[in-house]
C-alpha positions in Angstrom: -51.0 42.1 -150.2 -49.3 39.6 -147.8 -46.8 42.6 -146.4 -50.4 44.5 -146.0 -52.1 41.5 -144.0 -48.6 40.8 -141.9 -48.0 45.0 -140.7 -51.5 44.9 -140.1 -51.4 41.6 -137.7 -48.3 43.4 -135.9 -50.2 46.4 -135.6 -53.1 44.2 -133.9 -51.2 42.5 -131.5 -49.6 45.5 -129.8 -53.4 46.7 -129.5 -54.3 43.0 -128.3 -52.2 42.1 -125.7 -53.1 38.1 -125.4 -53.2 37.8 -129.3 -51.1 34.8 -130.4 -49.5 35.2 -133.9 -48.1 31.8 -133.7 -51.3 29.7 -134.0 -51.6 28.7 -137.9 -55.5 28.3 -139.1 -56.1 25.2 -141.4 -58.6 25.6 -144.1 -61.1 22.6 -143.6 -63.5 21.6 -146.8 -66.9 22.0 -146.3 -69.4 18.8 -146.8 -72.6 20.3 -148.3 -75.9 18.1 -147.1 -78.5 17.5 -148.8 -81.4 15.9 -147.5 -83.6 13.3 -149.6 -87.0 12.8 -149.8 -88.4 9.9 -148.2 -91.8 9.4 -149.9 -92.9 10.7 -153.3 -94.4 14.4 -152.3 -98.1 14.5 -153.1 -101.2 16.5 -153.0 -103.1 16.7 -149.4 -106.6 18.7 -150.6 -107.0 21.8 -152.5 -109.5 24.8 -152.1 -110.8 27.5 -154.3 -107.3 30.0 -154.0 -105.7 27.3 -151.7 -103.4 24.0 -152.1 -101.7 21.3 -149.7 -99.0 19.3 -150.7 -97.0 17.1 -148.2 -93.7 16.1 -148.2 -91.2 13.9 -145.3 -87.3 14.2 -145.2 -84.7 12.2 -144.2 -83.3 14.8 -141.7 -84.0 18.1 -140.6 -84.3 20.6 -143.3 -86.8 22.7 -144.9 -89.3 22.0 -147.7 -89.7 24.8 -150.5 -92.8 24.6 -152.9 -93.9 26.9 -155.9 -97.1 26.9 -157.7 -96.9 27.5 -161.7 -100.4 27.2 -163.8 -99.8 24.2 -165.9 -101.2 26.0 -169.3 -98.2 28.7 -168.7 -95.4 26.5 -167.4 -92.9 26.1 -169.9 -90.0 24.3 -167.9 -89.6 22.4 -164.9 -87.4 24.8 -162.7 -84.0 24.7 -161.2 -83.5 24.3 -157.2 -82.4 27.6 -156.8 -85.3 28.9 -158.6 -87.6 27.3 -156.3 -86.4 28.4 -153.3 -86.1 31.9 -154.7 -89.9 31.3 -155.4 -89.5 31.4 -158.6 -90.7 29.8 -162.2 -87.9 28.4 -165.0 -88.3 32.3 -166.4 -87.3 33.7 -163.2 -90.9 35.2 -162.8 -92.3 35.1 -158.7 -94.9 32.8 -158.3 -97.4 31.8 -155.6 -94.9 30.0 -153.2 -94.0 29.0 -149.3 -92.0 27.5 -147.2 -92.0 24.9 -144.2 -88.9 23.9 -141.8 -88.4 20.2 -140.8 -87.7 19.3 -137.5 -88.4 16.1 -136.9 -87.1 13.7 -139.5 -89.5 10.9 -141.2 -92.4 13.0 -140.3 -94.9 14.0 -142.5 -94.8 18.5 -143.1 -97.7 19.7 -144.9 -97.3 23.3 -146.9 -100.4 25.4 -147.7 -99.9 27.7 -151.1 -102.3 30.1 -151.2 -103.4 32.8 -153.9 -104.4 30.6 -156.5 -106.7 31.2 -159.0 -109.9 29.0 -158.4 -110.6 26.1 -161.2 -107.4 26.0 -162.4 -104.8 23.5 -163.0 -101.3 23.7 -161.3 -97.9 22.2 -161.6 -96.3 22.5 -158.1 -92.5 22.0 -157.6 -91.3 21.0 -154.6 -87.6 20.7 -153.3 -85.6 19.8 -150.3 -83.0 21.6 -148.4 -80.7 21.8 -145.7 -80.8 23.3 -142.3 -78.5 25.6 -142.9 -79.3 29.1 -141.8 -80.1 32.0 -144.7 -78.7 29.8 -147.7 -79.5 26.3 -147.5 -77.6 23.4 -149.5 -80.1 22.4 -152.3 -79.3 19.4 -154.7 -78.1 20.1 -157.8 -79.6 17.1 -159.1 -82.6 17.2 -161.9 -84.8 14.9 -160.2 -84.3 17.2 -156.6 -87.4 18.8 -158.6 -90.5 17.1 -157.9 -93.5 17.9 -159.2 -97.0 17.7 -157.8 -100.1 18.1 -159.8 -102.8 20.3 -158.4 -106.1 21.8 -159.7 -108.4 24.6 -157.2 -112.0 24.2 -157.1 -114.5 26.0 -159.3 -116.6 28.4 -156.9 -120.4 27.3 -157.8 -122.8 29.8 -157.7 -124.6 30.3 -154.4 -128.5 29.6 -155.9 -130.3 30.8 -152.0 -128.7 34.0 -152.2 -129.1 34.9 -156.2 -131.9 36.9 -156.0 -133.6 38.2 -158.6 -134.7 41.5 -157.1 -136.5 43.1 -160.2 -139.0 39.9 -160.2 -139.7 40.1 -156.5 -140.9 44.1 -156.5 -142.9 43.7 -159.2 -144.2 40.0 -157.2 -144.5 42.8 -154.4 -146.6 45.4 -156.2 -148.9 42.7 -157.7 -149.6 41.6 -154.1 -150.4 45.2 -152.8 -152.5 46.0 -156.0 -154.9 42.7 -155.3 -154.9 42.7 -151.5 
């Protein structure tokens, strides 16, 4: 393979004519980061098919959330699952994204397509800025979870109209007028 990779580089530098064979290329090790959380993440408000959490980093990054109903969640899931938007059983769940740039600052993410009066278990992670595959801790407690439930919708009483009642209402006030 080396004999390959060496007639190869000859072959390049008669194509190339300022290529320089002689310059060696040290490997270097690569420092993942991994950005903490600076306060507990925590619930903002919730809707009907809608939830807020909030979450602040240490530097810039990007927050990852997934939302799991708490009567089906089995498992808390791993980083990687999160970010993939998925639950511990590698099932897609309502999830989102946020990036963070601007450190100690306060990112709010909105999940949406929720199922209304129902409880939630939301994960949230944290990871780096790095572009198309961040570093994500490896760490069990890089997990955290949020509690969320969605409003009940409550039955809109000015508009439930019982139309059979008012025609016949109608016709009795025809038939004496």
């Amino acid at each position: 393979m080396v004999t390959i990779l060496n007639s190869r580089l000859i072959q390049l530098s008669k194509l190339v004519s300022n290529l320089d064979t002689t310059t060696k290329l040290e490997a270097q090790d690569f420092q993942p980061v991994y950005p903490s959380f600076m306060t507990k993440p925590s619930q903002v408000s919730s809707d009907f098919t809608t939830c807020t959490v909030q979450g602040t980093l240490d530097m810039v990054g990007a927050l990852f959330v997934i939302s799991v109903q708490a009567a089906q969640d089995t498992a808390s899931p791993l980083a990687q699952q999160v970010w993939w938007g998925y639950n511990s059983q590698n099932l897609a769940m309502p999830a989102n994204w946020t990036q963070v740039t601007i450190p100690n600052q306060i990112y709010q993410i909105v999940i949406q397509d929720l199922t209304e009066d129902t409880d939630y278990n939301i994960y949230m992670i944290a990871g780096s800025a790095h572009p198309g595959y961040p570093d994500l801790s490896t760490d069990e407690k890089a997990v955290n979870l949020v509690s969320c439930r969605t409003k009940a919708q409550q039955p809109d009483t000015i508009l439930d109209i019982n139309w059979a009642k008012l025609l016949i209402m109608n016709i009795l006030v025809i038939i004496i007028f």
